[in-house]
Biopython code that builds the backbone (N, CA, C, O; Angstrom):
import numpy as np
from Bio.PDB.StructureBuilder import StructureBuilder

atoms = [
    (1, "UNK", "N", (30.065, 97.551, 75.134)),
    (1, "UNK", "CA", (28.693, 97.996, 75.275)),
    (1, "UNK", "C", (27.790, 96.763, 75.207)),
    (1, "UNK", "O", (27.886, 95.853, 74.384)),
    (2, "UNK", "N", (26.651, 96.903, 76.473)),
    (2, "UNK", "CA", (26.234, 94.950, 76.067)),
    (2, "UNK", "C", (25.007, 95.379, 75.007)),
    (2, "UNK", "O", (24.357, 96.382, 74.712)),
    (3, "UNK", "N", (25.082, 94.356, 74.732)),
    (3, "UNK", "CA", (24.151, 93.722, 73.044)),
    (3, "UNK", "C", (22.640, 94.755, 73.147)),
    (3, "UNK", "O", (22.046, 95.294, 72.213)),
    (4, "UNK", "N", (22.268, 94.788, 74.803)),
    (4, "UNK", "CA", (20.634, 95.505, 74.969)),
    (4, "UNK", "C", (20.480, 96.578, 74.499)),
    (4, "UNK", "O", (19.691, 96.963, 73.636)),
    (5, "UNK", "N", (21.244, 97.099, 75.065)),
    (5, "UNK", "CA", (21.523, 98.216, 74.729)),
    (5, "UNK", "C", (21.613, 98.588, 72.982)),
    (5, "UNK", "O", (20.973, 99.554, 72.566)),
    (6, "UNK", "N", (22.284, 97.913, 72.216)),
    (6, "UNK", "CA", (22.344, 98.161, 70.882)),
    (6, "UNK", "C", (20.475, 97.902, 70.750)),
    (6, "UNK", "O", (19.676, 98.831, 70.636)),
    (7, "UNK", "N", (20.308, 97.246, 70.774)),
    (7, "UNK", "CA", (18.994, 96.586, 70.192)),
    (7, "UNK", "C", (17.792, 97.892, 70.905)),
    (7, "UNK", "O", (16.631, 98.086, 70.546)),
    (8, "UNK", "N", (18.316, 98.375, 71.627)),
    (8, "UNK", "CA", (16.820, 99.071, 71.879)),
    (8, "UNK", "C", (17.474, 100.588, 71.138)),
    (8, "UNK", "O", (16.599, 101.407, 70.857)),
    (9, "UNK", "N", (18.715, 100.937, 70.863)),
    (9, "UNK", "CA", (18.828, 101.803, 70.012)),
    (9, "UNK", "C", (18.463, 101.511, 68.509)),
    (9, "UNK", "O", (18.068, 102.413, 67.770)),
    (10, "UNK", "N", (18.596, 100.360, 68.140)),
    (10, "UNK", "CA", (17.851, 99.927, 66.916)),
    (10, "UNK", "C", (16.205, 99.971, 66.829)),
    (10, "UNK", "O", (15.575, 100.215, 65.800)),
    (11, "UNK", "N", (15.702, 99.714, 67.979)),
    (11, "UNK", "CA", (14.423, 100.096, 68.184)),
    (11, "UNK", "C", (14.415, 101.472, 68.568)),
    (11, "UNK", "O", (13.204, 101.397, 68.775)),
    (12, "UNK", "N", (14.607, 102.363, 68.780)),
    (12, "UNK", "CA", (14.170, 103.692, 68.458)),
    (12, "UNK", "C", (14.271, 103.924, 66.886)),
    (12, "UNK", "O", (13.423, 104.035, 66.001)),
    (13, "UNK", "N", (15.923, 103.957, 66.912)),
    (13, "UNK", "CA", (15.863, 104.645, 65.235)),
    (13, "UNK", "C", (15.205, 103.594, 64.043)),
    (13, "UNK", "O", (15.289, 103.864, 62.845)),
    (14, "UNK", "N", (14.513, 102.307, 64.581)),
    (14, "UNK", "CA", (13.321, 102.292, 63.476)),
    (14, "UNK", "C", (12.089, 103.201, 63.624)),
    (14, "UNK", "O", (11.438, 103.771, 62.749)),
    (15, "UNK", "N", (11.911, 103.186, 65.195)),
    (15, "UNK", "CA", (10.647, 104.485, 64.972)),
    (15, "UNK", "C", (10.442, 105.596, 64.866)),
    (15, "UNK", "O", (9.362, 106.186, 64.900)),
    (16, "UNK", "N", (11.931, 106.159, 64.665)),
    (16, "UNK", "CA", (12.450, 107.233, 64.328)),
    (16, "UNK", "C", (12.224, 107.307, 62.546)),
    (16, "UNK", "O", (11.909, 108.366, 62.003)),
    (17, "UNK", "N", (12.507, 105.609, 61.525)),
    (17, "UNK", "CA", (12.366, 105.999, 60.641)),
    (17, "UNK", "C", (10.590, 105.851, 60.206)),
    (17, "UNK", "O", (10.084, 106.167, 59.129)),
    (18, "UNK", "N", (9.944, 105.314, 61.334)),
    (18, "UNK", "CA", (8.803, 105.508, 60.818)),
    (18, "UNK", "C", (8.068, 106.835, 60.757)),
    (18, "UNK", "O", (7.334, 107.249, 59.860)),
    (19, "UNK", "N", (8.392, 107.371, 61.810)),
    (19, "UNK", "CA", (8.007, 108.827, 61.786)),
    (19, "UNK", "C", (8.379, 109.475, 60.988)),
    (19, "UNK", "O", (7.632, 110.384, 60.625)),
    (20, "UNK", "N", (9.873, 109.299, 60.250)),
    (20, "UNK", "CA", (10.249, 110.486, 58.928)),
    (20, "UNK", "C", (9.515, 110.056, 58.053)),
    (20, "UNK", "O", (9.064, 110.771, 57.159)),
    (21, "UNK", "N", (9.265, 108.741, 58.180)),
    (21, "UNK", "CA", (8.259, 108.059, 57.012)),
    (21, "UNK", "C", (7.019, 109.481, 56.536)),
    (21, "UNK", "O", (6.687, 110.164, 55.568)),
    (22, "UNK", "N", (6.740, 109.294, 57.838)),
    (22, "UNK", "CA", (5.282, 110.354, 58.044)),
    (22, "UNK", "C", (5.686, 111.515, 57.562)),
    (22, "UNK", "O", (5.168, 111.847, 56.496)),
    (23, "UNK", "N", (6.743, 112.489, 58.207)),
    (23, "UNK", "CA", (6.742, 113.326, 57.887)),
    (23, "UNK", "C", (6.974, 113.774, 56.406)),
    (23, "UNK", "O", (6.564, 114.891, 56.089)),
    (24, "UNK", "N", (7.832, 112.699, 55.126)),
    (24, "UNK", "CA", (7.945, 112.668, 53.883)),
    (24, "UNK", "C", (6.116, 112.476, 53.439)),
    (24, "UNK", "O", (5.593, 113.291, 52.679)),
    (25, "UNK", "N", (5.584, 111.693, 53.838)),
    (25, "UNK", "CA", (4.369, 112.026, 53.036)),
    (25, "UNK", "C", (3.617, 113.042, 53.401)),
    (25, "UNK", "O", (2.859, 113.270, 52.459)),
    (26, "UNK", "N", (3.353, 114.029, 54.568)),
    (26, "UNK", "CA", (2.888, 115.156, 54.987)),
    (26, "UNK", "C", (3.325, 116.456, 54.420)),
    (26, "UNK", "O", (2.720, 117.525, 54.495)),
    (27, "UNK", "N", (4.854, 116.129, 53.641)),
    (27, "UNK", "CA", (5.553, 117.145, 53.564)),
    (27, "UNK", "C", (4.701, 118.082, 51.971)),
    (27, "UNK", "O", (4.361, 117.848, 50.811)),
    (28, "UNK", "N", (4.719, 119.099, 52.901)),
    (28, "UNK", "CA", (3.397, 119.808, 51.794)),
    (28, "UNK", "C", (3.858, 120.569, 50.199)),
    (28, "UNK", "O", (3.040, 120.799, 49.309)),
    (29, "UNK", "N", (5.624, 120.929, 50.102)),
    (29, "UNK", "CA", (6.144, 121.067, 48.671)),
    (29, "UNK", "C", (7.580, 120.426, 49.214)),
    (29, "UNK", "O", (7.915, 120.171, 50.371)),
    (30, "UNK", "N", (8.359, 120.246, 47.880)),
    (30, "UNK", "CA", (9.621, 120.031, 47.614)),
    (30, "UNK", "C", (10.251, 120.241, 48.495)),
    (30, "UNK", "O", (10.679, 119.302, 49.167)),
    (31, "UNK", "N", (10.530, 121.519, 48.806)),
    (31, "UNK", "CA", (12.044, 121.817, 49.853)),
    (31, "UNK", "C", (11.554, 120.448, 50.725)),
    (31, "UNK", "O", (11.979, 119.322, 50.466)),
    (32, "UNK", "N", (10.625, 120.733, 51.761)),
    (32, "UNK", "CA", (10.399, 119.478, 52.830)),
    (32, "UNK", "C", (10.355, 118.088, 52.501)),
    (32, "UNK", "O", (10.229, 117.240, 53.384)),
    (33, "UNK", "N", (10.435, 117.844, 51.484)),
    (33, "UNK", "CA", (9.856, 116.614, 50.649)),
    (33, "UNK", "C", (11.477, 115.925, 50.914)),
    (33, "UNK", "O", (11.714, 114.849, 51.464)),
    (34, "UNK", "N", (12.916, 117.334, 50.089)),
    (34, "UNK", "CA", (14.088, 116.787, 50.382)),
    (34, "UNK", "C", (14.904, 116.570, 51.367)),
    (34, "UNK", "O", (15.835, 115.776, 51.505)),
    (35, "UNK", "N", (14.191, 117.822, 52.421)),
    (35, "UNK", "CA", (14.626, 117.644, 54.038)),
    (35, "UNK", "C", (14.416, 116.614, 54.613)),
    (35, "UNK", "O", (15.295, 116.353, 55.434)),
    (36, "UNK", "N", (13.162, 115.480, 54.504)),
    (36, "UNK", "CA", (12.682, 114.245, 54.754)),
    (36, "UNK", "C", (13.522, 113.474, 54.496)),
    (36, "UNK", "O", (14.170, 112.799, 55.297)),
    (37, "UNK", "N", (13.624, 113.499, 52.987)),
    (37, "UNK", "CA", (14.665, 112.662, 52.146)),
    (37, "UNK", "C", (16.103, 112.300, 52.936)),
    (37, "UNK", "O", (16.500, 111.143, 53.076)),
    (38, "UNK", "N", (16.711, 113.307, 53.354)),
    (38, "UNK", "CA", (17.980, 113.569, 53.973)),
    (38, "UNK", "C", (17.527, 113.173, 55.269)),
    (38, "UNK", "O", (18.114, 112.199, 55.742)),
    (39, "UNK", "N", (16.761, 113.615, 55.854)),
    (39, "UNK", "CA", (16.271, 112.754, 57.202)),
    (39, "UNK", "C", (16.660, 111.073, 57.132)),
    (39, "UNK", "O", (17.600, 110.399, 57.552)),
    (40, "UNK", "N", (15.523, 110.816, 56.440)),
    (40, "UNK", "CA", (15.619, 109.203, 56.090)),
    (40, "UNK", "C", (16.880, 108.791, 55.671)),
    (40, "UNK", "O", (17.117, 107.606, 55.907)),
    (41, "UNK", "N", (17.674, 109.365, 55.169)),
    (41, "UNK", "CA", (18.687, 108.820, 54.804)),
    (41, "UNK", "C", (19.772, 108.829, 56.365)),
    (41, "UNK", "O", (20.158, 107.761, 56.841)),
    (42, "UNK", "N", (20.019, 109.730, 56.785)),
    (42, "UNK", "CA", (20.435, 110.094, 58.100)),
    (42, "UNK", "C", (20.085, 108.520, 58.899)),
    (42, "UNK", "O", (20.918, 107.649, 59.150)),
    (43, "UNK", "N", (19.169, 108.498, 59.082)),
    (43, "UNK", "CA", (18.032, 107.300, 59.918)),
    (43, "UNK", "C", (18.890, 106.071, 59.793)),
    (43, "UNK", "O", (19.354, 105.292, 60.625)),
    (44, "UNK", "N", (18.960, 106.164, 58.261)),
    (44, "UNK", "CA", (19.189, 105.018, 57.732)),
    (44, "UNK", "C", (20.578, 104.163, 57.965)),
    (44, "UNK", "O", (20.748, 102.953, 58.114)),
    (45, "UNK", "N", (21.526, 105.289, 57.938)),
    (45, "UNK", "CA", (22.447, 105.310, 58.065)),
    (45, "UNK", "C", (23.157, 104.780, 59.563)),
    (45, "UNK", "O", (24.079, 103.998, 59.791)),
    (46, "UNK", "N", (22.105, 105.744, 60.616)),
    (46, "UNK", "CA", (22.784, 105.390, 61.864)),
    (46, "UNK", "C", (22.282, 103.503, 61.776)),
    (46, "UNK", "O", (23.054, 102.634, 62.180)),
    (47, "UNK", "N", (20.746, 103.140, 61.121)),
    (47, "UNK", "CA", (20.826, 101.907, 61.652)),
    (47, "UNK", "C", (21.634, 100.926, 60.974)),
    (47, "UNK", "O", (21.693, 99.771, 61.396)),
    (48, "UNK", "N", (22.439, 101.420, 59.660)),
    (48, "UNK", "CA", (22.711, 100.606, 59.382)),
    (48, "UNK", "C", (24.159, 100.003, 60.524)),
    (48, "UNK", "O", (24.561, 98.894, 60.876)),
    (49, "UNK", "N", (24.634, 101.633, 60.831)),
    (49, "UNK", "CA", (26.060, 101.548, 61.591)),
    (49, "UNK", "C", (25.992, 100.849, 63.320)),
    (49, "UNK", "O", (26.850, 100.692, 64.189)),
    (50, "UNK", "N", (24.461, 100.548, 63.240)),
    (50, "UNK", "CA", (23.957, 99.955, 64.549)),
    (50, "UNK", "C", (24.482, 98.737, 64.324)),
    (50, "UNK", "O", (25.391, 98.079, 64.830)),
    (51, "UNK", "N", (23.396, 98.518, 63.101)),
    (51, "UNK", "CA", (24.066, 96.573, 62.515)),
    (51, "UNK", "C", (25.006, 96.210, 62.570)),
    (51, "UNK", "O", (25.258, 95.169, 63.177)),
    (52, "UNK", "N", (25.990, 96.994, 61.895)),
    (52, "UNK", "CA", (27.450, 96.915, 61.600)),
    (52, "UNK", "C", (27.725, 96.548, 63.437)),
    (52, "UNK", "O", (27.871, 95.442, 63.956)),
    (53, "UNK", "N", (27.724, 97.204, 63.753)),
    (53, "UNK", "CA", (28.147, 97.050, 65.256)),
    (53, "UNK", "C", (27.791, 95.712, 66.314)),
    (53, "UNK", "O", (28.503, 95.280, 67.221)),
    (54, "UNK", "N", (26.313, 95.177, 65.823)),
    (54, "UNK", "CA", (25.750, 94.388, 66.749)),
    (54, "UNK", "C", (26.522, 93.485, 66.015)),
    (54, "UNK", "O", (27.400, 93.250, 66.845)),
    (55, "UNK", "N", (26.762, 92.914, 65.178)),
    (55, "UNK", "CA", (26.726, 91.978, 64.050)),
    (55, "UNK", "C", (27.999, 91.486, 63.830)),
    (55, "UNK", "O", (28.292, 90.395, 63.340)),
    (56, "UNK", "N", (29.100, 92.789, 64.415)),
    (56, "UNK", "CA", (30.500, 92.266, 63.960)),
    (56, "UNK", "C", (30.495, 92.549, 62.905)),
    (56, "UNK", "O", (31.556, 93.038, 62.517)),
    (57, "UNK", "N", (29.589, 92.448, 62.069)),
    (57, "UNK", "CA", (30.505, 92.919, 59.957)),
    (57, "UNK", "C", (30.470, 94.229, 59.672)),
    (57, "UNK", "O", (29.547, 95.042, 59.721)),
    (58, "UNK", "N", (31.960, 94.359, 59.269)),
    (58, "UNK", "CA", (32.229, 95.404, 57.988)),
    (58, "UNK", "C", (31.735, 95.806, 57.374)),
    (58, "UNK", "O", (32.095, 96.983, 57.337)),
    (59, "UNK", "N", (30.532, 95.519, 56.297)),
    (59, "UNK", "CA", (30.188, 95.798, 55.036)),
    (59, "UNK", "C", (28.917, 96.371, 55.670)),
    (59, "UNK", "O", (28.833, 97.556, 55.346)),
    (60, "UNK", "N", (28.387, 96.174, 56.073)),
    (60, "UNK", "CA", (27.083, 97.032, 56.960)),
    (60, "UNK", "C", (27.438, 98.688, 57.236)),
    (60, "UNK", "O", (26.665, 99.640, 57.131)),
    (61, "UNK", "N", (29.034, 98.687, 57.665)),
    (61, "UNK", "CA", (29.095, 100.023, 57.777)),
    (61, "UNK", "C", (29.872, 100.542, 56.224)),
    (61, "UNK", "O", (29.707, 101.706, 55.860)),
    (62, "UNK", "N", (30.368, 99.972, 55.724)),
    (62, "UNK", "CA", (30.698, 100.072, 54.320)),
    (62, "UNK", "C", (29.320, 100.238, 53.815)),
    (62, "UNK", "O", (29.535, 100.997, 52.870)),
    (63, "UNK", "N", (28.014, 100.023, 53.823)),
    (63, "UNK", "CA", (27.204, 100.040, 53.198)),
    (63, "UNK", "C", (26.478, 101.694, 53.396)),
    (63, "UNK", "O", (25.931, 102.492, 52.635)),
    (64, "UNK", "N", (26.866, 101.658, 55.018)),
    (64, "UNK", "CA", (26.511, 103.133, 55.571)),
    (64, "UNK", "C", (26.971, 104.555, 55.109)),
    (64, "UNK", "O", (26.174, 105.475, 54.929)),
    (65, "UNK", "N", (28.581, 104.677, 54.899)),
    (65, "UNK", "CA", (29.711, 105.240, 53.964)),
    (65, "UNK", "C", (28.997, 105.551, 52.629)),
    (65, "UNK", "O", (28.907, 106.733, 52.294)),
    (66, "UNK", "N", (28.575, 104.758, 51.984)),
    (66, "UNK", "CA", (28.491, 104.702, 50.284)),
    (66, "UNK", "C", (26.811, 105.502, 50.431)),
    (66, "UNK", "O", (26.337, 106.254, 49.579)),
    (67, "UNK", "N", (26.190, 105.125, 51.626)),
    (67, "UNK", "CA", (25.063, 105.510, 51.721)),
    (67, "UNK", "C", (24.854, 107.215, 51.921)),
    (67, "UNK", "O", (24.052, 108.013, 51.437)),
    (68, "UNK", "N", (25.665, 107.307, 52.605)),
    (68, "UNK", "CA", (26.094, 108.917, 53.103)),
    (68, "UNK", "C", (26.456, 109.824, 52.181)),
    (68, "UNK", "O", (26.051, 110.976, 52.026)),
    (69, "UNK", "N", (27.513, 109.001, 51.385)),
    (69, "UNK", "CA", (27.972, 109.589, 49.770)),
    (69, "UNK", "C", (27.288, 110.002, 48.786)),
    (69, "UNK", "O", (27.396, 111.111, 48.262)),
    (70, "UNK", "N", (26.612, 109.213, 48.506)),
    (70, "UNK", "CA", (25.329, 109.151, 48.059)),
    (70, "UNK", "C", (24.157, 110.122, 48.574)),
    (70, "UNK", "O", (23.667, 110.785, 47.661)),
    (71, "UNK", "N", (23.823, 110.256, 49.344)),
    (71, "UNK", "CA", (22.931, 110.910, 50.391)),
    (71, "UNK", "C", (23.528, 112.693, 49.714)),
    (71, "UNK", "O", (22.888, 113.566, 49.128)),
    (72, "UNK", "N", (24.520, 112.651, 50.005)),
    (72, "UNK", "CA", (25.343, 114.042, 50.380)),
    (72, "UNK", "C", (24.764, 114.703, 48.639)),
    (72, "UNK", "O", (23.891, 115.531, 48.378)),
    (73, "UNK", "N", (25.533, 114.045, 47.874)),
    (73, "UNK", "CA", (25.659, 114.350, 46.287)),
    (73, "UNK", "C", (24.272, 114.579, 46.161)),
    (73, "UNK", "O", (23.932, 115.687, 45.746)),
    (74, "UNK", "N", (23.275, 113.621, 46.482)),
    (74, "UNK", "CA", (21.690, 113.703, 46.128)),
    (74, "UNK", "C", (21.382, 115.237, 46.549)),
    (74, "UNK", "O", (21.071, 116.004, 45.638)),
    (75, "UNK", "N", (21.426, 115.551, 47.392)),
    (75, "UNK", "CA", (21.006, 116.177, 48.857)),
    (75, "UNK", "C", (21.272, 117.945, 48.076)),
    (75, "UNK", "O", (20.471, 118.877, 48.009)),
    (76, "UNK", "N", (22.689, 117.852, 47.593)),
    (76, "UNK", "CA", (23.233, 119.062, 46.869)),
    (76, "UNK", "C", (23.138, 119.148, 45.720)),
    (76, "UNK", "O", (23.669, 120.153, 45.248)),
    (77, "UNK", "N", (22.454, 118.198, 44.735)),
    (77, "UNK", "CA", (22.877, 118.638, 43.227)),
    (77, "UNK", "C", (20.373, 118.798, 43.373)),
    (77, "UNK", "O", (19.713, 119.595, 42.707)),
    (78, "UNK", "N", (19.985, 118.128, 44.043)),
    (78, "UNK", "CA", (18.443, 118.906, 44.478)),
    (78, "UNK", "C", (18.469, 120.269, 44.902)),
    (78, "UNK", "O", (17.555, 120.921, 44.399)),
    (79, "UNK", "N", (19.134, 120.838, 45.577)),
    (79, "UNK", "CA", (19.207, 121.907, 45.972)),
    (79, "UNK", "C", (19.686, 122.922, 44.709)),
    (79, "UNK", "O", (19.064, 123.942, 44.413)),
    (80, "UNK", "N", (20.684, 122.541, 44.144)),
    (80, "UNK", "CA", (21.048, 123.246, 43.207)),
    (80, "UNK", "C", (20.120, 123.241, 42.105)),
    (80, "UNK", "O", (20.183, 124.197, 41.333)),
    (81, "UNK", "N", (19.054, 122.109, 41.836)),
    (81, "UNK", "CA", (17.901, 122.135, 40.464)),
    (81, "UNK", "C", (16.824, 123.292, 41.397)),
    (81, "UNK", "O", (16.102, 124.133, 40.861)),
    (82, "UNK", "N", (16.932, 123.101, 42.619)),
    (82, "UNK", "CA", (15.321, 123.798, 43.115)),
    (82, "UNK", "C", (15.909, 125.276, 42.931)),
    (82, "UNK", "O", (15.084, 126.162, 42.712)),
    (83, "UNK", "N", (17.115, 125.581, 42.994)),
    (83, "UNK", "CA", (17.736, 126.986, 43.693)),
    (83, "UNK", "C", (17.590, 127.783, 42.073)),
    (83, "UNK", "O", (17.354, 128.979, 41.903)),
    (84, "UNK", "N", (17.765, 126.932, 41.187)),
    (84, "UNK", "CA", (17.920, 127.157, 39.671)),
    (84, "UNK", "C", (16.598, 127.548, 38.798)),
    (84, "UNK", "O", (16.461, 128.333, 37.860)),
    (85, "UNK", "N", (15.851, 126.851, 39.348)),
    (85, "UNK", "CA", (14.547, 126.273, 38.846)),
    (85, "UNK", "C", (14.416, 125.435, 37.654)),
    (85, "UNK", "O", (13.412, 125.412, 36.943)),
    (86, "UNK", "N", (15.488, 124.742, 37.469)),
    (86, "UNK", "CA", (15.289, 123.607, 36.509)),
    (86, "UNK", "C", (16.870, 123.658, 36.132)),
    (86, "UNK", "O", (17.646, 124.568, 36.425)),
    (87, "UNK", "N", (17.289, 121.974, 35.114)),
    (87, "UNK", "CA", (18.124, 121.864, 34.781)),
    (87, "UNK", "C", (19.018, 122.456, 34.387)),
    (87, "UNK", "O", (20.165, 122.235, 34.775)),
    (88, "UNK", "N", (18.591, 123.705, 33.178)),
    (88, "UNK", "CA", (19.662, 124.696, 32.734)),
    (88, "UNK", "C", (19.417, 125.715, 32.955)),
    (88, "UNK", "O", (19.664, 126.322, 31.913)),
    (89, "UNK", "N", (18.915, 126.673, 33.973)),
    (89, "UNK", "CA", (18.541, 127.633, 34.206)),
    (89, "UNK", "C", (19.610, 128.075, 35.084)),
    (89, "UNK", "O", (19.564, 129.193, 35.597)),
]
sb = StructureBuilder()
sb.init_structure("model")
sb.init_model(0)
sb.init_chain("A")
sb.init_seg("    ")
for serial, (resi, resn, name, xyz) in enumerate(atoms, 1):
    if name == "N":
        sb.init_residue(resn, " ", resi, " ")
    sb.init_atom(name, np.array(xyz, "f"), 0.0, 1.0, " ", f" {name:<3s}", serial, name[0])
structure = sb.get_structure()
């Protein structure tokens, strides 16, 4: 795949993360606040696996992995405090 090509997909999904940017501060309660959250993280993820790619290194997408992991656990143990309505409920 030649190099341009990567780079203008890196230029979308930064303005892709500027826009979730937006939409996390617009977001008018919680639920949307974490849908954003998971957005951005999503975002984040593909650019990091962009890097990884343009760049030749490993650890960029190793960084993407741990990011996702992370992402996932966040993503479900929020859902489970909002679904609850608090810690021990």
């Amino acid at each position: 795949m030649p190099a341009f090509v990567v780079v203008i997909g890196m230029v979308w999904v930064t303005l892709l993360l500027v826009a979730g940017g937006l939409v996390l501060i617009r977001a008018r309660d919680v639920l949307q606040r974490v849908v954003a959250l998971d957005l951005l993280a999503v975002i984040v993820i593909a650019l990091l696996a962009l890097l990884s790619y343009l760049r030749g290194q490993a650890y960029y997408f190793d960084a993407a992995v741990a990011l996702a992991l992370l992402s996932f656990v966040a993503t479900v143990a929020a859902a489970r405090y909002l679904d609850q309505g608090g810690p021990f409920g």
